[in-house]
C-alpha positions as CSV (number, residue, x, y, z in Angstrom):
1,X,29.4,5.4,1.8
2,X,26.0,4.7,2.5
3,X,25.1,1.4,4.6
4,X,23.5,-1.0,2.0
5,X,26.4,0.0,-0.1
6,X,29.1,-1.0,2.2
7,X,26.8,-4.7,2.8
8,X,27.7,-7.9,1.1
9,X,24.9,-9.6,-1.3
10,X,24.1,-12.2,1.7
11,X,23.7,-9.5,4.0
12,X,21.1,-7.1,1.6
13,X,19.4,-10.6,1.3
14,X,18.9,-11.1,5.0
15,X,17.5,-7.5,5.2
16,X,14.8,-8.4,2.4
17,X,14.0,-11.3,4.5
18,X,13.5,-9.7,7.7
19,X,11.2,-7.0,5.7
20,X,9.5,-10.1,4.1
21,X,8.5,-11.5,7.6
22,X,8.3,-8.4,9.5
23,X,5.6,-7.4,6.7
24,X,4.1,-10.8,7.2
25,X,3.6,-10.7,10.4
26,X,1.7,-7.2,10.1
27,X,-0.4,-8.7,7.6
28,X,-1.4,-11.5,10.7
29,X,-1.9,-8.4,12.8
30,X,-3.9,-6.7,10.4
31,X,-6.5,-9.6,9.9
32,X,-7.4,-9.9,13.9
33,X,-10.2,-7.2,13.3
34,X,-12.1,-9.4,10.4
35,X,-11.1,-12.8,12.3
36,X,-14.0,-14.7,14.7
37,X,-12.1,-17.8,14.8
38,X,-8.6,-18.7,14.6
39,X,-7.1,-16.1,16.7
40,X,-4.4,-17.4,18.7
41,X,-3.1,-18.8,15.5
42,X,-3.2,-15.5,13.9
43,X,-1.7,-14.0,17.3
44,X,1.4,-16.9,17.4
45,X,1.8,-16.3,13.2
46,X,2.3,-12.7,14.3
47,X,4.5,-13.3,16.8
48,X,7.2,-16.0,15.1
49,X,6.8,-14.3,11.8
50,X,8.0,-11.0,13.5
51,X,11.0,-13.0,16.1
52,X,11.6,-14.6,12.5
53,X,12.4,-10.9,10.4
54,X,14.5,-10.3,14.3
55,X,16.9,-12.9,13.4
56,X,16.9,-12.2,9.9
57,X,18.7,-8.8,10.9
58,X,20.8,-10.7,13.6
59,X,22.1,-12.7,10.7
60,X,23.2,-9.4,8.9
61,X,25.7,-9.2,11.3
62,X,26.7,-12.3,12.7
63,X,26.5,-13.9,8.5
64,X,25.4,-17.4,10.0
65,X,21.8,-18.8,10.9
66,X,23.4,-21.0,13.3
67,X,25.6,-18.6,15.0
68,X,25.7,-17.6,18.3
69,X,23.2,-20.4,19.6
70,X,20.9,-18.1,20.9
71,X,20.1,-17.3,17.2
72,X,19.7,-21.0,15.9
73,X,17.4,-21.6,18.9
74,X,14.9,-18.5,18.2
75,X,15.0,-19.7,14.4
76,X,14.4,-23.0,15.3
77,X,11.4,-22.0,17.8
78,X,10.0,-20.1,14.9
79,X,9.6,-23.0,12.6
80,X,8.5,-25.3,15.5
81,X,5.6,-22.5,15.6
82,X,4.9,-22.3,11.7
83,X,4.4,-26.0,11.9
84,X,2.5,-26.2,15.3
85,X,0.2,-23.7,13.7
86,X,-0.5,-25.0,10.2
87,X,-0.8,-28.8,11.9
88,X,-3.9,-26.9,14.6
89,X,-5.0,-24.9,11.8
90,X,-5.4,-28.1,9.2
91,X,-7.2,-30.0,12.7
92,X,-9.4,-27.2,13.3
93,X,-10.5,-27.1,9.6
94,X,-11.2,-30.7,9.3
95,X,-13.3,-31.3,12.4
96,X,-10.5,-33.5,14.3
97,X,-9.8,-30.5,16.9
């Protein structure tokens, strides 16, 4: 029996995530070259986006986001970053930083 097969549906899920945000955070990486400003955004985006896809196949195992602490904390630092970056990325844009 192969691996995927022998997952539950929550599990294969978690695995498309971690692909999702792994390949976002290539995407970040990808755009450094063509980027002047912005880049320590682009750098952190990078960063979280690829702890994020990390504790996406942490949750394949353990089954719960919040489960052990250590992976509830590095989720929860992620979105702290998503949302540190958009608010000085919406400041830059507007003048006000």
């Amino acid at each position: 029996m192969s691996f995927i097969q022998s997952l539950e549906l929550d599990q294969i899920l978690n695995l498309a995530e971690a692909i999702l945000w792994i390949s976002i955070a290539c995407l970040f990486l990808v755009q450094l070259r063509r980027l002047q400003q912005n880049r320590d955004l682009a750098i952190a985006c990078s960063i979280a986006f690829a702890l994020f896809g990390v504790s996406d196949l942490i949750e394949v195992s353990t089954r719960a986001w919040y489960q052990p602490l250590s992976l509830f904390i590095l989720k929860a630092v992620c979105v702290i970053t998503f949302i540190t970056v958009y608010i000085t990325y919406r400041k830059r844009r507007s003048g006000k930083l």
